[in-house]
C-alpha positions as CSV (number, residue, x, y, z in Angstrom):
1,X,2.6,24.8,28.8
2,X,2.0,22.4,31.5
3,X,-0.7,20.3,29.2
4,X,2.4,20.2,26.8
5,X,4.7,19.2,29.2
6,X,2.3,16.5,30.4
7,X,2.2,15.1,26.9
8,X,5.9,14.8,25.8
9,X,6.2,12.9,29.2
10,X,3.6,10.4,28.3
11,X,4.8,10.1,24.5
12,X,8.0,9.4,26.2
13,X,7.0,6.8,28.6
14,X,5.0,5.2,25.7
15,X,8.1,5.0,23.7
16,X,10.3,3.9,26.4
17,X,7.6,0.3,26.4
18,X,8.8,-0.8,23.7
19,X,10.9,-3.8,22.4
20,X,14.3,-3.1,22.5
21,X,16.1,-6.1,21.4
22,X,15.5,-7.6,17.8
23,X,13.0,-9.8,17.3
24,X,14.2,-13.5,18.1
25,X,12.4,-16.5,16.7
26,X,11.8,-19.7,18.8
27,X,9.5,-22.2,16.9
28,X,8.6,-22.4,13.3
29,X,5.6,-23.6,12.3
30,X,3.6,-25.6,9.3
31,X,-0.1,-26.3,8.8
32,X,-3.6,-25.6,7.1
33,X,-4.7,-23.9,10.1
34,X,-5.1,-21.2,12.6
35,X,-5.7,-20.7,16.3
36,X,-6.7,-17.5,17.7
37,X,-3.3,-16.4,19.0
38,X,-1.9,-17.5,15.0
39,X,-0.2,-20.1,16.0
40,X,-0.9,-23.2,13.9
41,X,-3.8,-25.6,15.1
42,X,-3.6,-28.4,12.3
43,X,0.4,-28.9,11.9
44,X,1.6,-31.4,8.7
45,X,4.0,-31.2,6.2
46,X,1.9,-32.6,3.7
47,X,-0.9,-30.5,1.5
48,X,-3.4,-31.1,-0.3
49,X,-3.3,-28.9,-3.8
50,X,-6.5,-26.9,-2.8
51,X,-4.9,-26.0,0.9
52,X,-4.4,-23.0,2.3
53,X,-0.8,-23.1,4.0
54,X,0.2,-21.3,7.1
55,X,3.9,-20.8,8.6
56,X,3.7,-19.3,12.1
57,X,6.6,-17.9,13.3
58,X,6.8,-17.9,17.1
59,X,9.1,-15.8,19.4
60,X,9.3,-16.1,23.2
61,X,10.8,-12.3,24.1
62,X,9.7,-9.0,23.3
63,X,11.6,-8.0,20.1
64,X,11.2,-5.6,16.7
65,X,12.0,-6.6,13.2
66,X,11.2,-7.5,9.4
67,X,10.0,-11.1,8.8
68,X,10.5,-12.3,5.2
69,X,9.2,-15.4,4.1
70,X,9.9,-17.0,0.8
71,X,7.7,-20.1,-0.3
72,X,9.6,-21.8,-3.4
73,X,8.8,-25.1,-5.5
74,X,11.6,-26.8,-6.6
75,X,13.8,-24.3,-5.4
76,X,12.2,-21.5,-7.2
77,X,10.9,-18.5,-5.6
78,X,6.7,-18.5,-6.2
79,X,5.7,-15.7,-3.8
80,X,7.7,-13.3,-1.0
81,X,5.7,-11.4,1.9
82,X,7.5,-9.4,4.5
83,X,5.9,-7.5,7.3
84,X,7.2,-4.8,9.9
85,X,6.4,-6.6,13.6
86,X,6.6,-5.1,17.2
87,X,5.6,-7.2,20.4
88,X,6.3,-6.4,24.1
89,X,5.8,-9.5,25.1
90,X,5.4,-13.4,23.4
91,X,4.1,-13.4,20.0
92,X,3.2,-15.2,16.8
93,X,3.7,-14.0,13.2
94,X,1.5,-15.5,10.6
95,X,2.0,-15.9,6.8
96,X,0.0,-17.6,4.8
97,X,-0.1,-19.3,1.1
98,X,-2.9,-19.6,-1.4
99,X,-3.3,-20.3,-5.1
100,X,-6.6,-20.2,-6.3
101,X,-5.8,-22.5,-9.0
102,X,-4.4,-25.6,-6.6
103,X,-1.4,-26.0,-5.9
104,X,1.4,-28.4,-8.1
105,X,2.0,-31.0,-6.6
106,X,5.7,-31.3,-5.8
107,X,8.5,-30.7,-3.0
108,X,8.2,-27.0,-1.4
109,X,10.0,-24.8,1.1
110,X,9.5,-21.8,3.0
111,X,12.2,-20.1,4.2
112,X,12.1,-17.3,7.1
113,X,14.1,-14.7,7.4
114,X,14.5,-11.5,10.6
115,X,16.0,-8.2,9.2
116,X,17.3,-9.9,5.9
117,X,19.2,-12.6,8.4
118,X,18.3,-16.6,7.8
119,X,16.5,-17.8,10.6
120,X,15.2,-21.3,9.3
121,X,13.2,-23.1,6.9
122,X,10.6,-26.0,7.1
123,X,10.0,-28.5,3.9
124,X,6.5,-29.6,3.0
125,X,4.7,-31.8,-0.1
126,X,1.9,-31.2,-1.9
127,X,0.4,-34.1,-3.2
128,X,-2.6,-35.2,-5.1
């Protein structure tokens, strides 16, 4: 009974470390690369059609949520990811955009959203 005991208070106290405000987002960010912590290293607004693109999505605070992102051309939708995030502390969410094919060239957007809310956008080119 007392191993029991033991473990409910741990599960609780594990529990208890979590965020407990909704996730909050401080900086987006736009480039064709990575660092370790995915942030971006190699920030532009201008892609080549063979790129890989990266939108970072930086928050200060602890904080729970869904993050959406929508990446349209022309203002139509080409490709949605959302993801389920948890941090206790400062953190970076990455996305990421790929086409196998290239790219069209032409005027693009991304648009970023926390538990279905707006939370801001960046504009980019690709261009031949």
């Amino acid at each position: 009974m007392r191993k029991c005991s033991a473990v409910a208070i741990v599960a609780l106290a594990l529990a208890a470390c979590g965020p407990s405000q909704p996730l909050k987002v401080s900086t987006l960010q736009l480039g064709r690369s990575l660092n370790p912590d995915n942030s971006v290293s190699a920030h532009t607004t201008r892609f080549k059609p063979d790129d890989t693109i990266y939108v970072s999505i930086l928050s200060d605070e602890p904080g729970y949520g869904t993050v959406t992102v929508r990446w349209r051309l022309h203002g139509q939708l080409v490709s949605e990811a959302t993801r389920e995030v948890s941090y206790t502390r400062a953190a970076a969410t990455e996305f990421h955009l790929q086409n196998s094919g290239g790219f069209p060239v032409g005027s693009y957007r991304v648009d970023v959203l926390i538990n279905g809310e707006p939370v801001g956008s960046r504009e980019f080119r690709v261009e031949s």
